[in-house]
N, C-alpha and C positions, 0 to 999 in steps of 0.2 A: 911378630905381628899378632898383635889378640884379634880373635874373632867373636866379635859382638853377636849375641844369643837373646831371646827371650830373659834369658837368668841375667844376663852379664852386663844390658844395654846400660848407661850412666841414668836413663830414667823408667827402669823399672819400677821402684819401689815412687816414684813422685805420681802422685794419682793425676789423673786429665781432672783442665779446668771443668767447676761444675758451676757457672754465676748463678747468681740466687735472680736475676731478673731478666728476661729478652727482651731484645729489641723491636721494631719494627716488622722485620723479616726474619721470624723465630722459626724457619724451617731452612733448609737446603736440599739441593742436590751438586751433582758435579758441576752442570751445565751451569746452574744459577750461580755457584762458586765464580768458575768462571768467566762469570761476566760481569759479578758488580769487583772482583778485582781485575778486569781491565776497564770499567766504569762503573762508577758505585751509581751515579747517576740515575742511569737506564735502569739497574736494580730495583729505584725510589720509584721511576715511573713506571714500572712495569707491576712491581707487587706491592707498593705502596698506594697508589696512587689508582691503580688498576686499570689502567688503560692497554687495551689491547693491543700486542703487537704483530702487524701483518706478517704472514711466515711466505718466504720468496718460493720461487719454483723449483729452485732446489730440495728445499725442507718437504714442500710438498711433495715433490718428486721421492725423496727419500723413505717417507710418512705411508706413503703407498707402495714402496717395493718392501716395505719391512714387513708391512701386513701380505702382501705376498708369499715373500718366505715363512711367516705364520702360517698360513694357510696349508700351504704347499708340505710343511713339518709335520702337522696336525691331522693331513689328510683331506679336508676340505675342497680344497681340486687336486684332479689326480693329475696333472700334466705340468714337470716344471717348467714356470716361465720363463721367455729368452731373458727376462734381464738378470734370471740367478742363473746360466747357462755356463759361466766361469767357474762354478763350485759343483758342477752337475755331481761329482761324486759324492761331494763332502754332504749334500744336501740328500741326497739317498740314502747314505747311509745313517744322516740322522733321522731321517725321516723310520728309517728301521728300529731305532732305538731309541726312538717317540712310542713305538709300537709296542717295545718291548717293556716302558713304564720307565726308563732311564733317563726321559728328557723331561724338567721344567719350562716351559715357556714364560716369555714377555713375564717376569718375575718381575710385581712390586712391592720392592723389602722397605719397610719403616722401620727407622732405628731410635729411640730414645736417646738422650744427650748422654745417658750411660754406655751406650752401645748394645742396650738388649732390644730385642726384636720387639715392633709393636708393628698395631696396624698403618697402613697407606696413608689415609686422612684419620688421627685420632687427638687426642689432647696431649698427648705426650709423644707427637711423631715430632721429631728432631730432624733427621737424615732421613732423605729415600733416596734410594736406588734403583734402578732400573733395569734388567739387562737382557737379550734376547734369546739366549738359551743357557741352562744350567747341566751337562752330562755329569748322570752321577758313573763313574768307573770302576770305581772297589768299594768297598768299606772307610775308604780313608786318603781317595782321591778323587776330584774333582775337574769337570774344565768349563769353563764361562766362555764364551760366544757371544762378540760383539757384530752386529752385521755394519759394513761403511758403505756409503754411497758417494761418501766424499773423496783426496784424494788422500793417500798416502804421504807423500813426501812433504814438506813442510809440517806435519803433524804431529811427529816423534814424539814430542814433550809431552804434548796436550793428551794423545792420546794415551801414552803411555803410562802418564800419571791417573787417567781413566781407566786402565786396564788392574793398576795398582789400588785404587778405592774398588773395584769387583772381588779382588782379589781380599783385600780386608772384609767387605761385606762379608762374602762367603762363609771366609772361618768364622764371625763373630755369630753369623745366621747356623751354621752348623759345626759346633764345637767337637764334632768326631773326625771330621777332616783336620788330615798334617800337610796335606800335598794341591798346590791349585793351579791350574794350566788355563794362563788367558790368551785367545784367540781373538782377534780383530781380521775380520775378512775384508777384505774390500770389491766387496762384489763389482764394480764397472771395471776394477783390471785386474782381478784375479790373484791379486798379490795378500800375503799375510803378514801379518808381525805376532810371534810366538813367546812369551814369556814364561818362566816358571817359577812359582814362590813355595819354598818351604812357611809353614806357619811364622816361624823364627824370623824369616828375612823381610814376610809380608808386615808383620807388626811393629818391628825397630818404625817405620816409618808411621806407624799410627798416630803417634803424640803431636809430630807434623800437622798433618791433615784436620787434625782436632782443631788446632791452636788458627791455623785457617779457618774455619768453617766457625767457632767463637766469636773470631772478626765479624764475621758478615750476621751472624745471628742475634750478636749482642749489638750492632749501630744504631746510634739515634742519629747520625749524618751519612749523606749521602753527594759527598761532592763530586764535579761532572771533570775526569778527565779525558777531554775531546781530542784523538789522535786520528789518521788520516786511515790507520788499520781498522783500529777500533769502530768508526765511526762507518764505513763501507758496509758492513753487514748491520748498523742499526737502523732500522722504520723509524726511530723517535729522532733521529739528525735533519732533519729540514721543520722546521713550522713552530707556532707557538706554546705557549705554555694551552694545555698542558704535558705540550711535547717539549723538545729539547732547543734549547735555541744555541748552545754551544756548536753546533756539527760543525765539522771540517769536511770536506771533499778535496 
């Protein structure tokens, strides 16, 4: 059995694409990924088009327990809130090691289409990232802290493949890190999903992600496929142009 390496993968020496033109939507993130590959559509009316899309009570719900556990990390209120009471320890003790100069918060990384660090909103922000805590551990490990409000199960994929872009970000943001430990919390039930990536294992998968994220960056079309999943969680499935007239329910 060979074991695929940084040195060994079949596309190490093939450099990531670099097109000489973008498209329409010449930025990403994970989320945005996401969602113009399960409708490019929504994509065109969202950041095309710039219509704003209303965020349900969910998001909102979520948008405010996050800034919670910001605060509560940071030290801002001294009392944790019942709705981070699932993590009561986990969230103590980062709060200790916020103190200690060890935790990054709400980190927004911009990446150039090279993969080197720029700024958030700049001329040459390609990728951004997002993520809610950064514990640095040694010299040469790491762990990323995703907080969820959503639910676990049905998510594996989705999120796991979000745990796997933190885990790239990280080593490409800090090239002295070999070691990266992604954490997804699920704060309403207390449950975890624990990953760990050597440098070597996080990166075989980089050229992937690339070659994704080129799609959506490089489109001058944005055709609508309207599915019964898909279209449940979009604002833009009922009404006219310059909303979507495709929706299904």
């Amino acid at each position: 059995m060979i074991e695929l390496t940084q040195d060994t993968r079949p596309d190490k020496d093939k450099p990531l694409e670099k097109p000489t033109e973008l498209g329409l939507t010449p930025a990403w993130s994970y989320s945005a990924l996401k969602t113009f590959e399960e409708c490019a559509y929504r994509t065109y009316i969202s950041k095309v088009k710039k219509v704003r899309e209303e965020s349900g009570p969910a998001a909102q719900r979520g948008t405010e327990i996050h800034q919670q556990a910001e605060d509560y990390v940071n030290g801002k209120i001294g009392d944790l809130p019942d709705t981070l009471l699932k993590f009561k320890n986990e969230f103590e003790i980062l709060r200790r090691l916020y103190d200690e100069a060890k935790v990054e918060l709400e980190g927004e990384w911009g990446f150039s289409i090279d993969w080197k660090p720029v700024a958030w909103f700049g001329k040459d922000t390609w990728a951004r990232i997002k993520l809610d805590a950064l514990v640095n551990q040694d010299e040469t490990s790491a762990r990323v802290i995703d907080y969820k409000t959503g639910k676990k199960f049905g998510n594996e994929i989705s999120h796991g493949q979000q745990a796997l872009l933190y885990a790239i970000g990280t080593f490409m943001r800090y090239p002295h890190l070999d070691y990266i430990q992604t954490e997804m919390w699920y704060l309403d039930k207390g449950e975890t999903t624990i990953k760990s990536y050597t440098r070597d294992q996080a990166m075989i998968f980089m050229p992937g992600i690339h070659r994704r994220a080129i799609k959506m960056t490089t489109a001058t079309r944005y055709d609508p496929t309207p599915s019964k999943t898909a279209c449940r969680w979009c604002s833009y499935s009922k009404g006219d142009e310059p909303q979507c007239v495709w929706g299904v329910t």
